[in-house]
Structure formats: structure tokens, C-alpha cells
C-alpha positions as CSV (number, residue, x, y, z in Angstrom):
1,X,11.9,-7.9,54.6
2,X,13.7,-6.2,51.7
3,X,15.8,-8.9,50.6
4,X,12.5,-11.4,50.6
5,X,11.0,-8.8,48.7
6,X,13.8,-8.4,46.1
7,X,14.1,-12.5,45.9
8,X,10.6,-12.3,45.0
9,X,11.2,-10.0,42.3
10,X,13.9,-11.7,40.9
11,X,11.6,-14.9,41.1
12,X,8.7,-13.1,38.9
13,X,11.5,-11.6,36.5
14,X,9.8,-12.6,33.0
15,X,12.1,-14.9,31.4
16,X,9.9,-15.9,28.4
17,X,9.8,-11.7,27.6
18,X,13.2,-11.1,28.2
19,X,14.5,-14.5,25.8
20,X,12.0,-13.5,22.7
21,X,13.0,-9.5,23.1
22,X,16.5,-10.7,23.2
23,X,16.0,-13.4,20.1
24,X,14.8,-10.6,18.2
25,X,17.5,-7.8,18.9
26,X,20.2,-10.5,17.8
27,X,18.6,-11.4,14.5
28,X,18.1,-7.4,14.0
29,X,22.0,-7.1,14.7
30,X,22.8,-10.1,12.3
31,X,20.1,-8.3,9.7
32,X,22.3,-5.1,10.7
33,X,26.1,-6.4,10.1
34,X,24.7,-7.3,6.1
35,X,22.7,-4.3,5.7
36,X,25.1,-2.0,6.6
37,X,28.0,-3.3,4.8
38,X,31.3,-1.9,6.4
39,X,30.5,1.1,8.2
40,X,30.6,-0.7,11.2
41,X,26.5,0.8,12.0
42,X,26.4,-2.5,13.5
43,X,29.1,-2.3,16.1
44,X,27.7,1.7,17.2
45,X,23.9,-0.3,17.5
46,X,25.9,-3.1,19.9
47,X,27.3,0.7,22.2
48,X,23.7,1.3,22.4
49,X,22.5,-2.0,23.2
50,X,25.2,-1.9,26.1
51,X,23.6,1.8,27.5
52,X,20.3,0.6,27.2
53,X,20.6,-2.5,29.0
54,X,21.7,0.0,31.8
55,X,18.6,2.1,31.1
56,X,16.5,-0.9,31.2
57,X,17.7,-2.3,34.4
58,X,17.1,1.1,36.1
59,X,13.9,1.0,34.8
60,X,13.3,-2.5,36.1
61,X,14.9,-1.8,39.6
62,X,12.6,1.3,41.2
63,X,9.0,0.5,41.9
64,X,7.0,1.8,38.6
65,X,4.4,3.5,41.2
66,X,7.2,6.2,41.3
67,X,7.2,7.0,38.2
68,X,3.5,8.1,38.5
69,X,5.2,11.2,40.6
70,X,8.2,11.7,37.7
71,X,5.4,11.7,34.6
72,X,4.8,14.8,35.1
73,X,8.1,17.0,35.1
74,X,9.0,14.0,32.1
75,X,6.6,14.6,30.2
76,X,6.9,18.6,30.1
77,X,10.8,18.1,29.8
78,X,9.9,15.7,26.3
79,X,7.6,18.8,25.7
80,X,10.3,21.5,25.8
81,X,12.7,19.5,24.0
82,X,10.4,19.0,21.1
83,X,10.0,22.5,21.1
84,X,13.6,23.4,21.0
85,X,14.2,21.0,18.1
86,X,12.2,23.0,15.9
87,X,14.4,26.3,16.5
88,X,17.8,24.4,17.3
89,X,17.9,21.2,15.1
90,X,19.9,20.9,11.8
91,X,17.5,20.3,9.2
92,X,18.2,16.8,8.5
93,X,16.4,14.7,5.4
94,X,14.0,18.0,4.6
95,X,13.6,17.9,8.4
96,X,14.3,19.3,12.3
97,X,14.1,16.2,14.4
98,X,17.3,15.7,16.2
99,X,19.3,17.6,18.9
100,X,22.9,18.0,18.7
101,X,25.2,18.5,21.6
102,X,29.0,17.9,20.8
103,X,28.4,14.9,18.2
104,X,25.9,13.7,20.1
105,X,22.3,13.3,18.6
106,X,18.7,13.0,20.2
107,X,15.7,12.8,18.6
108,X,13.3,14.0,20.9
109,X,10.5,12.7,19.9
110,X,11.4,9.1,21.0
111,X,11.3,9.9,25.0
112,X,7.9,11.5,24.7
113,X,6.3,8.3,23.4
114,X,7.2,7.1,26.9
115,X,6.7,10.5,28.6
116,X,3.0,9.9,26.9
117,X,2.4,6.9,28.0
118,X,3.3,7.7,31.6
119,X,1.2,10.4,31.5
120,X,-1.8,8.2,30.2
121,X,-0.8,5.7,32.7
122,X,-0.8,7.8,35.1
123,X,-4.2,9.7,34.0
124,X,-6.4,5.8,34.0
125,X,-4.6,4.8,37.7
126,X,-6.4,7.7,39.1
127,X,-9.5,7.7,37.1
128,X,-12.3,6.6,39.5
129,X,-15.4,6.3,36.9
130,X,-15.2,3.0,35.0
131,X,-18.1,4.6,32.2
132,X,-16.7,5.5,28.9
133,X,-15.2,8.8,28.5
134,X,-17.5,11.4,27.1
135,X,-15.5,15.0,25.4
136,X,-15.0,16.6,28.6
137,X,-13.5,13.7,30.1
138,X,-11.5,12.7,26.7
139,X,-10.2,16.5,26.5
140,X,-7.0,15.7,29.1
141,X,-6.0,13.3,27.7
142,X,-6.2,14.2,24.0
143,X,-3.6,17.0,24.5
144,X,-1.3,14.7,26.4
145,X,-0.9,12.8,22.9
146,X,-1.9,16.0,20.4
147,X,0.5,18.3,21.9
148,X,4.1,16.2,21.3
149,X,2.6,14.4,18.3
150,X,1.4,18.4,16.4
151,X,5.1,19.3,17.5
152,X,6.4,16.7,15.5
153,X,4.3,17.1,13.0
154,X,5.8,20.6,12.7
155,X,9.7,19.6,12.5
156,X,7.8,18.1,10.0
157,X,8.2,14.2,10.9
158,X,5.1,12.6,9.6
159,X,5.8,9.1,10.5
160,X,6.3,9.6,14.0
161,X,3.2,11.8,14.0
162,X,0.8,8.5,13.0
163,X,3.1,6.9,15.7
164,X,1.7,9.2,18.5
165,X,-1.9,9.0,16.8
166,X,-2.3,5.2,16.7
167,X,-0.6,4.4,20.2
168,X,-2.5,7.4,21.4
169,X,-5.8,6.2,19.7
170,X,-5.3,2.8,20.7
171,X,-4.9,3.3,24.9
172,X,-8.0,6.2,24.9
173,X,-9.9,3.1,23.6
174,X,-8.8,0.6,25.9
175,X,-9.4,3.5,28.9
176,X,-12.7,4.1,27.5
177,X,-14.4,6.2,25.3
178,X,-17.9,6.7,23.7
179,X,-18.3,5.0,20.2
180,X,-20.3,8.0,19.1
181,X,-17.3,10.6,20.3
182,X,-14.9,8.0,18.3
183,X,-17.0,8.7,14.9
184,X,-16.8,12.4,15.7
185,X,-13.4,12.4,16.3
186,X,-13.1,9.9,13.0
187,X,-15.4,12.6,11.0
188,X,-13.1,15.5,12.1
189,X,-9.7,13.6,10.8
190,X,-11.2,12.9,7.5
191,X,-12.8,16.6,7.0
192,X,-9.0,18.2,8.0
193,X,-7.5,15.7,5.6
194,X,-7.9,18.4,2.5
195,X,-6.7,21.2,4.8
196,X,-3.6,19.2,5.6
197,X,-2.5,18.0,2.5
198,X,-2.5,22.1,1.1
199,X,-1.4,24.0,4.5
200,X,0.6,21.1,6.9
201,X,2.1,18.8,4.0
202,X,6.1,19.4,2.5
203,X,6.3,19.0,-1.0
204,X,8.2,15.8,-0.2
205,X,5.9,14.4,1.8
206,X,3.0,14.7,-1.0
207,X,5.2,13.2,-3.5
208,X,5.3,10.0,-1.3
209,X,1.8,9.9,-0.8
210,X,1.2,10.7,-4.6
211,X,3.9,7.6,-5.0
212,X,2.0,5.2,-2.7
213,X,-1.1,5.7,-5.2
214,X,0.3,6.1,-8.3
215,X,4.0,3.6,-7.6
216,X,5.0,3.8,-11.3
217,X,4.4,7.2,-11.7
218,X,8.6,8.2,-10.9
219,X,10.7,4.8,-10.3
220,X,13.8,6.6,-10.7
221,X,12.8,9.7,-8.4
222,X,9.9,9.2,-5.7
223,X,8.8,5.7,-6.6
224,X,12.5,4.4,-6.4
225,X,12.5,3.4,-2.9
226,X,9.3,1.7,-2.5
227,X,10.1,-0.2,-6.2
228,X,13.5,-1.6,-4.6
229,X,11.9,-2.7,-1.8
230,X,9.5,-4.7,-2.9
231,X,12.2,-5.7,-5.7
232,X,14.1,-7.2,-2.6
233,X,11.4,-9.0,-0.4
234,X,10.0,-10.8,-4.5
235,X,13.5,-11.3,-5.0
236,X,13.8,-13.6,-1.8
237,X,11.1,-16.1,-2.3
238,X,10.7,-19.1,-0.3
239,X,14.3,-19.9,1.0
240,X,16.4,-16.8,0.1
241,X,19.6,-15.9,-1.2
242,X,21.7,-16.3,1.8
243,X,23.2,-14.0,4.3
244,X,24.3,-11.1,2.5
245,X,24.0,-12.5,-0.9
246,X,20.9,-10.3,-1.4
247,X,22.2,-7.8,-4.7
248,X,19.5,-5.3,-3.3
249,X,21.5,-5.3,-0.3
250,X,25.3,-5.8,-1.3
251,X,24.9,-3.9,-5.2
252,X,23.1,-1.1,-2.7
253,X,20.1,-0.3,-5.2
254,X,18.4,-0.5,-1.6
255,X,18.2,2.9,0.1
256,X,18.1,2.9,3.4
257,X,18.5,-0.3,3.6
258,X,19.4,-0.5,7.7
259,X,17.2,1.8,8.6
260,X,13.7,2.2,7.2
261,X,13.8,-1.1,4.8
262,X,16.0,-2.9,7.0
263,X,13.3,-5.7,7.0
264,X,13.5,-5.4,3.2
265,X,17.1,-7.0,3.4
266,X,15.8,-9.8,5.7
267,X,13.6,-10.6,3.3
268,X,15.7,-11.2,0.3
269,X,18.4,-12.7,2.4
270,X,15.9,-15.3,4.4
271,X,13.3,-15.6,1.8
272,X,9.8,-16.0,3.1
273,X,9.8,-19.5,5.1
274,X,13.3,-19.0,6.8
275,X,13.2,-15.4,7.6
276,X,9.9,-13.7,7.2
277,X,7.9,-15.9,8.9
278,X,9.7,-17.1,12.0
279,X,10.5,-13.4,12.6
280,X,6.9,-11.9,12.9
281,X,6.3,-15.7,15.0
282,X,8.6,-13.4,17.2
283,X,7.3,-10.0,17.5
284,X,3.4,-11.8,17.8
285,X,5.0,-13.5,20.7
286,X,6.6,-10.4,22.3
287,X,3.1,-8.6,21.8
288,X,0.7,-11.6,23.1
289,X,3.3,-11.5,26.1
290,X,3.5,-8.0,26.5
291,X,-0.6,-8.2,26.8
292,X,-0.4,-10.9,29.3
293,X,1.9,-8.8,31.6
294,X,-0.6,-6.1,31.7
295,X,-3.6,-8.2,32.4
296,X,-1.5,-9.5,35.3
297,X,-0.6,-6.4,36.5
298,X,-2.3,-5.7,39.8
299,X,-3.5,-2.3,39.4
300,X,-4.7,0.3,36.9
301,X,-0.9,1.8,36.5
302,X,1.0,-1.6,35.4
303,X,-1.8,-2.2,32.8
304,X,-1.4,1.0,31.4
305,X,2.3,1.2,31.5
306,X,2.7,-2.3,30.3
307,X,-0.2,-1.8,27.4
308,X,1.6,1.6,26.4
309,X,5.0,-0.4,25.8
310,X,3.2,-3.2,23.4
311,X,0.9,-0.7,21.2
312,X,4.1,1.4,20.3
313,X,5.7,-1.5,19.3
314,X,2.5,-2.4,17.2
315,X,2.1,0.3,16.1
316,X,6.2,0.8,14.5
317,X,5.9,-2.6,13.4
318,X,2.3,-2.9,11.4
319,X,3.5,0.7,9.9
320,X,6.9,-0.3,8.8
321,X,5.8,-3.6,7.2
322,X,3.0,-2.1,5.4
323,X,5.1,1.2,4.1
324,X,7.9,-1.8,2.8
325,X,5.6,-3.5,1.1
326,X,3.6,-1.2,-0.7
327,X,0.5,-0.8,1.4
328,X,1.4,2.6,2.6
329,X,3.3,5.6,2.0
330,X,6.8,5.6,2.4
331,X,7.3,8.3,5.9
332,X,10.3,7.1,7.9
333,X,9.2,4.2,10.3
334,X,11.8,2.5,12.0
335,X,11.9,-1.2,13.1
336,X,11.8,-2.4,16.5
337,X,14.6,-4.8,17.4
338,X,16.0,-4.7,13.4
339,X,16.2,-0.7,12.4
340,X,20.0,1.1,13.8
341,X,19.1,4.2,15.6
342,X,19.8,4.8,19.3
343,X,17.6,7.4,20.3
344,X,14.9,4.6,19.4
345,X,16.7,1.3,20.9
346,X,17.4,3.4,24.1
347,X,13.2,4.1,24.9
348,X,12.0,1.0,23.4
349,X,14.8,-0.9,26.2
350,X,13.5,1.7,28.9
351,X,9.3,0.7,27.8
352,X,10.5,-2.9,27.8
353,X,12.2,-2.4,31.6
354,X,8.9,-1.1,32.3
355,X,7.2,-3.7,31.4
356,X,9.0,-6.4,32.8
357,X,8.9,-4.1,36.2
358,X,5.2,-4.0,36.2
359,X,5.6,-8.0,36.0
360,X,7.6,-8.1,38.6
361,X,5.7,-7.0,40.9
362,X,2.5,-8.1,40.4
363,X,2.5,-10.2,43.4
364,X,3.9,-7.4,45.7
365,X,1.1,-5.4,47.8
């Protein structure tokens, strides 16, 4: 009975998923071995590619309803860590997001997106009403997102913050929620914006929002990145200049250029027809398949878990593109797929085993 059960799984393993996350990973490690010049970034992002593939496959291998039992003790574990960060990590970039242990780093904050999204997962699989949530209801819930995402605010990490938020905003909505608690809530973010920007917001953080509005303002201080940036994806054009032949890239007057505005590089590179386009073909596919996975899930805790997985990708990649390009403030988004950090390949492989385990076994009972 086992081994029919396993054939079956192996028989529902998502190939379409697993081909377009792959497509997209190899283009972000190509995008990688130009952006990083010869620091070799690009050979450390293939180590983590090789433990997350082990990650994901465990992921993929036990039944998702246990981790319904294991979201718990996760998500408190994401919970302490964040809060040891803020007293034990080197400040880092103006800020405390990473744990060291013997040259080893981990930004906390990347498990406790999943450790969220369990939790929420968890939360709408036992949820009996189907009515929209009024505040009591929405309370639970609420802190499972506002508690990791005000701890990262602290360390202070403001792009991960809105990370939390929209994710977070995006699956309270999909559970269920009043419209008229969605304005309040709306009304109560705008009216804390002033207190924010004087009591919660770094000097460094202001000056990129105060770049974002005013771009020109300092293009050799604050304004420099965002300038370069959008320097590189003009510079592009239709056809591009050719794998690294971008002189944003190669004469390095791109900062960050395989991190944050690692898309920057494809840009200029690819140009606009050859690059650009044909890679956000790809992530649209990954999300519309991602969504199809959870409305074939065959309960309440595979749509959820499978959902969670697709609106943090969204959510890093509508963020990213738009703080590239000039539409928003500059705060530290990475990539999926095309950004070198392996705190944040490691959980998106683990969300992504996840979601191909919840297809799986949708035809299990």
C-alpha cells in the first residue's frame, strides 16, 4: 500500500513547476557569474543550490499535514531568533539582521516568512466559519505576521518589514476579512505614517525615501544607486549589450549589482525583448502555477501553504522591480531565483518543496 502510494506521488510530481523554477534559477546563476565578476559569488550561490535541493526534497517527502503539528514550536523558534539578532548580530549595512556562528551567517528573518505562513496555514485549516473575519477573529492572526515583521522592523530591516506586511495582508484577505475592518486597518497605517517616519525611521532610511521623491536631489550620495540603475536597464534597450558587456556591470558604477539590482544587470545585458521580457514570462508562469496548485489542493492546509509560497514570491518580485526602477524607495529587496544570498534561496527551495508536496498529494485521501 505504501509503495502504490509513493508511485502515485511520484506520478503527481509537478513537472511544469519544477522545469520553470528551475529555468529561472539558471538564468539567475548566468545573470550571477557577470554580475559578480570574479569573486566566485556565483560558485558559493551553486553550494546553496546543492543544500537546498536537499531541503526541498525533505520538504517534498513528509506529508505537509505534519507540519500543521511542527508550526508551532517553528514558528516561536523564528520568533526567538529574531529576537536574539537584535542583541547578538554584527551591525551589518547600518543594521542587525544576521546570526553568526563560526563564519556562518543566518538571517533570521527568512525562516519566519515560512514559520508565518505555516502558522496562517495552519490558523485557515482549522477555521470552521467561512464568514469574513471581523477584529476579534482577525486579532490571532495579525500578531502571527506583526510580531516577526515589528522585530525586523527593529534590527531595523525595512524591506523585509513591507515583505511580511504584503504577504501577510495578502493571505488575511484571501482567508477572509471585513472590507470595512480593511479601511480601518488602512486608516490606522496612514495615521502612524508621521509617527514612524520621526520615532521608527534611521536617518538612512529617510534619505532613501527623501531620494525616491526627490531622485536628483544627491546623485553622487543617496540618489547614486537608484540613478545607475535605471542608467543600466536605459542603457540596454531593445537587444542589449551582450553577456557581460554591460559597463554598469563590468566598469562597476552599479552597486550592488548581484544583490539588490541584480535584475539591473540583466537588463543592460539582455536589453528589453531578449531578457526582460521572456524573464517576467517566467516568474508569471511560476505564480499562475503556483495558484493552480493551491486551487487543486484538496483541503484548507495545501491552499494556504501553497498560496503563502506564491505571494512571497510576489511580493519580493513586484518590490524589487519597482525599487530598480524608480517607482519605490530603494530598501534592500532581494530577487527570487536571480539575487546571491543563501539564507533566502534556502526558504524560498523549502516554500517551493512545499508547494510541490501539497501537489502531490492532492489525489491522496
Amino acid at each position: 500500500m505504501i509503495i502504490a502510494i509513493e508511485r502515485r506521488l511520484v506520478k503527481n510530481l509537478d513537472l511544469v513547476f519544477i522545469i520553470l523554477i528551475g529555468s529561472l534559477f539558471l538564468l539567475g546563476i548566468l545573470n550571477l557569474r557577470s554580475s559578480a565578476g570574479e569573486s566566485g559569488v556565483w560558485k558559493d550561490q551553486l553550494l546553496w543550490f546543492g543544500v537546498s535541493l536537499i531541503a526541498m526534497s525533505v520538504m517534498m517527502a513528509i506529508d505537509y499535514h505534519r507540519f500543521q503539528a511542527l508550526a508551532i514550536p517553528f514558528y516561536l523558534a523564528c520568533v526567538g531568533l529574531l529576537g536574539a539578532v537584535l542583541f547578538l548580530g554584527p551591525e551589518i549595512h547600518h543594521s542587525r539582521s544576521w546570526l553568526v556562528f563560526h563564519g556562518f551567517r543566518l538571517q533570521p528573518s527568512e525562516p519566519a516568512k515560512l514559520a508565518v505562513v505555516m502558522m496562517l496555514a495552519r490558523f485557515y485549516q482549522k477555521r470552521e466559519s467561512s464568514r469574513p473575519m471581523g477584529l476579534r477573529e482577525t486579532l490571532y492572526p495579525l500578531l502571527l505576521i506583526l510580531i516577526p515583521a515589528g522585530l525586523t522592523a527593529l534590527e531595523p530591516d525595512l524591506g523585509t518589514t513591507l515583505i511580511f506586511l504584503m504577504f501577510g495582508a495578502g493571505l488575511l484577505i484571501f482567508i477572509g476579512i471585513r472590507w470595512k475592518l480593511v479601511a480601518l486597518l488602512a486608516i490606522l497605517v496612514i495615521l502612524s505614517v508621521p509617527a514612524g517616519w520621526k520615532y521608527v525611521l534611521k536617518p538612512h532610511q529617510k534619505n532613501r525615501i527623501l531620494t525616491f521623491i526627490y531622485p536628483n536631489k544627491d546623485p553622487l550620495g543617496a540618489g547614486y544607486n537608484l540613478l545607475q540603475s535605471k542608467t543600466a536597464i536605459g542603457s540596454g534597450g531593445v537587444f542589449g549589450k551582450g553577456w557581460r558587456k554591460g559597463s554598469q556591470n563590468m566598469l562597476r558604477y552599479l552597486p550592488e549589482q548581484h544583490t539588490d539590482f541584480t535584475f539591473s544587470v540583466w537588463a543592460e545585458e539582455w536589453g528589453f525583448l531578449l531578457g526582460v521580457v521572456p524573464v517576467l514570462l517566467l516568474y508569471l508562469l511560476v505564480l499562475i502555477r503556483g495558484i493552480w496548485i493551491a486551487a487543486e489542493s484538496k483541503d484548507r492546509l495545501g491552499v494556504m501553504m501553497a498560496l503563502g509560497t506564491v505571494m512571497v514570491i510576489f511580493a519580493h518580485f513586484i518590490v524589487n522591480l519597482l525599487m530598480i526602477s524608480g517607482w519605490f524607495p530603494v530598501i534592500g529587496v532581494p530577487l527570487p531565483f536571480f539575487s546571491y544570498g543563501g539564507s533566502h534561496l534556502l526558504v524560498l527551495f523549502m516554500m517551493l518543496g512545499l508547494t510541490l508536496n501539497v501537489g502531490m498529494r492532492r489525489y491522496v485521501f
